[in-house]
C-alpha positions as CSV (number, residue, x, y, z in Angstrom):
1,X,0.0,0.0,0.0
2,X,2.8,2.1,0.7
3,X,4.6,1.8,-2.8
4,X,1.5,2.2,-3.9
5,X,0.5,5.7,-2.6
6,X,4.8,6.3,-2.7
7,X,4.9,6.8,1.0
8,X,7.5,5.7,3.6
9,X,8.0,5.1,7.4
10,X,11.1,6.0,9.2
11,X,10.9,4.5,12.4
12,X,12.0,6.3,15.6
13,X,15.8,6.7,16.2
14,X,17.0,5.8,12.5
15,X,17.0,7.7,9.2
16,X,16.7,7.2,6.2
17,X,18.9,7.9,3.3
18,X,17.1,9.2,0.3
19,X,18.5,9.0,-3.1
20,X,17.3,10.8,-6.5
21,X,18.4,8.5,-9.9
22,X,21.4,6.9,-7.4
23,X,22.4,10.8,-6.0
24,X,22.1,11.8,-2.5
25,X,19.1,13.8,-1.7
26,X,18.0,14.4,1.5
27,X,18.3,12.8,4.9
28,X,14.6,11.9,6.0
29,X,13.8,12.1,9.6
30,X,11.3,9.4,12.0
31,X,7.5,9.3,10.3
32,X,5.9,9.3,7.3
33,X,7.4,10.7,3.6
34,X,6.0,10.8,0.4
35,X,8.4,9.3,-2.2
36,X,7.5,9.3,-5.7
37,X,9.4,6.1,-7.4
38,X,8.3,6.9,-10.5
39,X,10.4,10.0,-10.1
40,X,13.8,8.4,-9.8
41,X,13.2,8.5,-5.3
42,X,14.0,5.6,-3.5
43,X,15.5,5.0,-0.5
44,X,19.4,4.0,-0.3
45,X,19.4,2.6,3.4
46,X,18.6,3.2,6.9
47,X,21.0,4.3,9.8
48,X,20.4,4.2,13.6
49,X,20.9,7.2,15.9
50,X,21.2,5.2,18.4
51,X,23.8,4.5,21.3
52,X,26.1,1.7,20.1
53,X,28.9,-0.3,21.8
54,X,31.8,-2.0,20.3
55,X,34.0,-4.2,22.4
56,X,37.8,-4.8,21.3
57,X,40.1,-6.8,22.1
58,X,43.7,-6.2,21.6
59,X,47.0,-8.1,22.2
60,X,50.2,-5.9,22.9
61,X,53.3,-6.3,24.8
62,X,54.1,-4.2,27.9
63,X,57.6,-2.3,28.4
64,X,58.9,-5.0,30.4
65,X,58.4,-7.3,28.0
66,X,54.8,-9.2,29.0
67,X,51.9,-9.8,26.6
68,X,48.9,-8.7,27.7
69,X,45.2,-8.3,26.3
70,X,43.7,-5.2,26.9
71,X,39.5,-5.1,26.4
72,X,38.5,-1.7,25.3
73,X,34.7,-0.4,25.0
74,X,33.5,1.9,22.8
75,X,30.8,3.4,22.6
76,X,29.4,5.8,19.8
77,X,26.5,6.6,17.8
78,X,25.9,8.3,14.1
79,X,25.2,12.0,14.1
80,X,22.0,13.3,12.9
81,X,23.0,16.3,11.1
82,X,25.9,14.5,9.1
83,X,24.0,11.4,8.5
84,X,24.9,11.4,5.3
85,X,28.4,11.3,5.8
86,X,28.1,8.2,8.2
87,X,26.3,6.5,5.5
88,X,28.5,7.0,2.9
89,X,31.7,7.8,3.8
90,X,32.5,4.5,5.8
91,X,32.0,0.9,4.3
92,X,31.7,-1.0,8.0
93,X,31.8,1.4,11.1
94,X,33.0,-0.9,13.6
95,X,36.4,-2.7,11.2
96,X,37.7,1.1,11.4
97,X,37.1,2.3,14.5
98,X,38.9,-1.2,15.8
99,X,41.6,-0.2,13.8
100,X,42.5,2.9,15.3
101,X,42.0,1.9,19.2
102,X,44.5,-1.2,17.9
103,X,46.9,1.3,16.4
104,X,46.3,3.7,19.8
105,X,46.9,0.8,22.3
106,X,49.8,-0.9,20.9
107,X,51.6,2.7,20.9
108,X,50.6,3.4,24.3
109,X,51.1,0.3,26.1
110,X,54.7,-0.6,25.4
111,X,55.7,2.8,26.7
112,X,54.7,1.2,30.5
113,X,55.3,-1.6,32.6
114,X,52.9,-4.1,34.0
115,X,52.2,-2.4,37.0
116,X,52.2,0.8,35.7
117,X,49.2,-0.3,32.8
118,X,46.9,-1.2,35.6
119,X,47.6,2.1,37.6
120,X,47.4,4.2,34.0
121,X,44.4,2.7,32.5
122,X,42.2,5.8,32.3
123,X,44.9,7.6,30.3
124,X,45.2,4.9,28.1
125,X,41.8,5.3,27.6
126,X,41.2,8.9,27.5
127,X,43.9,8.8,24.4
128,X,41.8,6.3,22.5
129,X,38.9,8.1,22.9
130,X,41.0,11.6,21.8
131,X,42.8,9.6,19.1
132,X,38.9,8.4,17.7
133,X,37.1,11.2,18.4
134,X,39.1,13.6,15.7
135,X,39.1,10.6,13.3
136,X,35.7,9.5,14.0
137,X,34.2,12.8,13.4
138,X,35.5,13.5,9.7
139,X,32.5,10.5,9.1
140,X,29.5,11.2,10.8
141,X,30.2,9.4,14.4
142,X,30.0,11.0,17.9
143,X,32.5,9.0,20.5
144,X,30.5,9.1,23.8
145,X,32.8,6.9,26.2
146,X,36.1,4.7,25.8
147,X,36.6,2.5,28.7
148,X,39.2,-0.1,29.2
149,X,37.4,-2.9,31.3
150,X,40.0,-5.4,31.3
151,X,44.1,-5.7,31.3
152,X,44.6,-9.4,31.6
153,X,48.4,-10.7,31.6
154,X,49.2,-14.4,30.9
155,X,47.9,-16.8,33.4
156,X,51.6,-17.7,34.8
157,X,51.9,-14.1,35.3
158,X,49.3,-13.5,36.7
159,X,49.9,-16.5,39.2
160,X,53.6,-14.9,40.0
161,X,51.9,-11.4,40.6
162,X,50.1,-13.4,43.0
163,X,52.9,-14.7,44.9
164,X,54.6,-11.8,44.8
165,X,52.0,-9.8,46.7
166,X,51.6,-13.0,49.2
167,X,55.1,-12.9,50.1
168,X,55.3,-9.3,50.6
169,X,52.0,-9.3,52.8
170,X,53.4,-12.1,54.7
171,X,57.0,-10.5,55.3
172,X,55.0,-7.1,56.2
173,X,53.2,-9.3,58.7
174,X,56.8,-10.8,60.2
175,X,57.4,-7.8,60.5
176,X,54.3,-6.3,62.9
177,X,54.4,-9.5,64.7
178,X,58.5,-8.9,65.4
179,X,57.9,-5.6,66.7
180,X,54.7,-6.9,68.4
181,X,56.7,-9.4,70.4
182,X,59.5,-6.3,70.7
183,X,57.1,-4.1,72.0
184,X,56.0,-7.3,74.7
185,X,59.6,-8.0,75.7
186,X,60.4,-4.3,76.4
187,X,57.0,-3.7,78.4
188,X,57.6,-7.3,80.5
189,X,61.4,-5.9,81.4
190,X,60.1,-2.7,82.7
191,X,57.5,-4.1,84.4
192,X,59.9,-7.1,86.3
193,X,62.7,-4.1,87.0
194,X,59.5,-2.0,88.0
195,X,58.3,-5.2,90.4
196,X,62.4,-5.8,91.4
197,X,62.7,-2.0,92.2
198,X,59.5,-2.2,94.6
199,X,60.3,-5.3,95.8
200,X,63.6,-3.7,96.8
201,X,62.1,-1.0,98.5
202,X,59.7,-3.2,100.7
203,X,62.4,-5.5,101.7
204,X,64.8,-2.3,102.7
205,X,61.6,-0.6,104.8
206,X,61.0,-4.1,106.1
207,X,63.8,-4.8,107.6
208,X,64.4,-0.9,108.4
209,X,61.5,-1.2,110.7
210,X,62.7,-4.7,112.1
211,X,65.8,-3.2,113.3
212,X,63.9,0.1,114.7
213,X,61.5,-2.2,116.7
214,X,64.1,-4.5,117.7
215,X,66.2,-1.2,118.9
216,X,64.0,0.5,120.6
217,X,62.6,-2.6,122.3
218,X,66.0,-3.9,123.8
219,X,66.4,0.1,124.8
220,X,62.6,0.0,126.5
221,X,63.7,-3.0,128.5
222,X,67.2,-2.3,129.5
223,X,65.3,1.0,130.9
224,X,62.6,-1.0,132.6
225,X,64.4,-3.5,134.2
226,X,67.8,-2.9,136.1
227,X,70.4,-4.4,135.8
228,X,69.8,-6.2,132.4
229,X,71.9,-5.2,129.2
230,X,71.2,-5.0,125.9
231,X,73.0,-8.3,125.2
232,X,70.6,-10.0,127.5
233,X,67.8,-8.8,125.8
234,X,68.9,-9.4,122.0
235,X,69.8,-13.5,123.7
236,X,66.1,-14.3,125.1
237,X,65.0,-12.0,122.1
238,X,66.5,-14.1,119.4
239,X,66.3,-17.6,121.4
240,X,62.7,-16.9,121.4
241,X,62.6,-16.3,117.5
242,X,64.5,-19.4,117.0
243,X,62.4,-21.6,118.7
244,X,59.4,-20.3,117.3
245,X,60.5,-20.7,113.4
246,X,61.6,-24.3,114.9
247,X,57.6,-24.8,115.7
248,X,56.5,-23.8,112.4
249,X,59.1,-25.7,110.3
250,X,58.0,-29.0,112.6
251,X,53.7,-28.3,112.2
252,X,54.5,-28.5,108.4
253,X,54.3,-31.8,106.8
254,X,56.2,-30.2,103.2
255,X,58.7,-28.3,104.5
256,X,61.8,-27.9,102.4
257,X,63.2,-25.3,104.8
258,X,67.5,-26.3,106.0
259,X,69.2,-24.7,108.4
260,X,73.5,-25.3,107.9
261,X,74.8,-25.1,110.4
262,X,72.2,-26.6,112.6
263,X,71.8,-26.1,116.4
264,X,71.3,-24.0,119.3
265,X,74.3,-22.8,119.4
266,X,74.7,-21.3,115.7
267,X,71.8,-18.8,117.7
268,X,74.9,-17.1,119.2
269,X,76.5,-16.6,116.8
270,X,73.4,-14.7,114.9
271,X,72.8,-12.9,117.8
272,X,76.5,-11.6,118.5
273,X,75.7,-10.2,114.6
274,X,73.0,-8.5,115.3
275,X,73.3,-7.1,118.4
276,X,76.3,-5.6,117.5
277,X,74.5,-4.3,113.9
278,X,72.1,-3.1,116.5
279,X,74.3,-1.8,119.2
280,X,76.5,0.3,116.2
281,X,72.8,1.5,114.4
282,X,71.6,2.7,118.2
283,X,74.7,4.9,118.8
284,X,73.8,7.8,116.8
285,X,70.4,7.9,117.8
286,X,71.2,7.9,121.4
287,X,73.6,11.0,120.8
């Protein structure tokens, strides 16, 4: 019915491409047109306005010498107002736009190292997209985006990047745990000098204030009862002491305590120790 009437539908997002006895004529937009056949009108082809999206994927080598393939997408779409250029000026869209991201890749790539292609992978892409964008729009095409969605190295490299990273992780972990145990030792020293220094100072105040009760008892009883001496006092004093640490040794079934030499008599010689330690400490207290 349409031929028959010489009418048309464009549908919506495409064009259509009319031509006048095989000449360009006009660009018809989405709807209905009248095209009179019998006039030399027909209709060359159709072209989408459309977003499109090509993916490519390229091989290339990097700077230090390891092949990777790097996936590019682009994605582009025919301009309205130079449809006729898209239409005729390129014979298949997609063959040439893969030709220039190959030719923009392998000159970009080989300039960096492995490590550095992941890290630079926008730039790579941003001079694809530069590089097909002033080529691209000599023919009718728009370049929306360029994106580089993959860098993917050979599987054995890949598998020794992997272990490379591992062994640095687990050497960075040595290496907090060694400080860790660093950090332990150093806190555990100061804390047993702390406890030794404390210690120190109870022992010295404890037997400080042995030797003052001791003093100033053997001086309250030398005072209280004539005719004793300090000597007497420090003998009953100590024999007393004795026999009592005898008791306790004997009501304990474990004991491990051992006295060398054993017997009343070591008792004097202990005593004449520290009754003359005493009698020396007393003397400048009773001046």
């Amino acid at each position: 019915m349409g031929n028959l009437f010489c009418c048309v539908q464009v549908d919506q997002s495409k064009v259509a491409i009319k031509e006048r006895f095989g000449k360009f004529d006009e660009v018809l937009e989405p709807g209905c047109h009248c095209l009179p056949w019998f006039l030399g009108s027909q209709i060359a082809g159709h072209l989408t306005l459309r977003l499109q999206q090509l993916d490519v994927r390229c091989e290339t080598k990097t700077k230090d010498n390891v092949f990777v393939n790097v996936v590019a997408s682009i994605q582009y779409r025919a301009l309205a107002d130079k449809a006729s250029d898209a239409f005729y000026k390129l014979s298949n869209t997609r063959s040439q736009i893969q030709a220039y991201v190959f030719d923009v890749i392998r000159a970009s790539v080989p300039k960096l190292n492995l490590d550095d292609t992941f890290e630079q992978k926008n730039e790579i892409a941003k001079a694809v997209e530069d590089e097909l964008e002033k080529a691209m729009s000599a023919y009718g095409y728009e370049i929306v985006q360029t994106l580089i969605v993959d860098i993917e190295p050979d599987e054995h490299v890949k598998r020794a990047m992997n272990e490379i990273n591992a062994a640095a992780r687990m050497r960075v972990a040595a290496n907090e745990k060694a400080e860790a145990e660093k950090i332990l030792q150093i806190k555990r020293a100061e804390g047993e000098a702390e406890s030794k220094y404390l210690s120190g100072l109870g022992i010295a105040r404890q037997r400080q204030a042995i030797v003052d009760g001791l003093r100033d008892s053997v001086l309250g009883f030398s005072v209280n009862v004539p005719g004793t001496t300090a000597k007497d006092v420090m003998d009953m004093v100590l024999v007393t002491q004795y026999f009592d640490t005898m008791k306790e040794i004997g009501a304990s079934s474990k004991s491990s305590a051992v006295f060398i030499p054993h017997g009343p008599g070591a008792v004097r010689d202990v005593a004449t120790q520290i009754r003359d330690g005493l009698l020396q400490a007393s003397v400048p207290h009773e001046s």
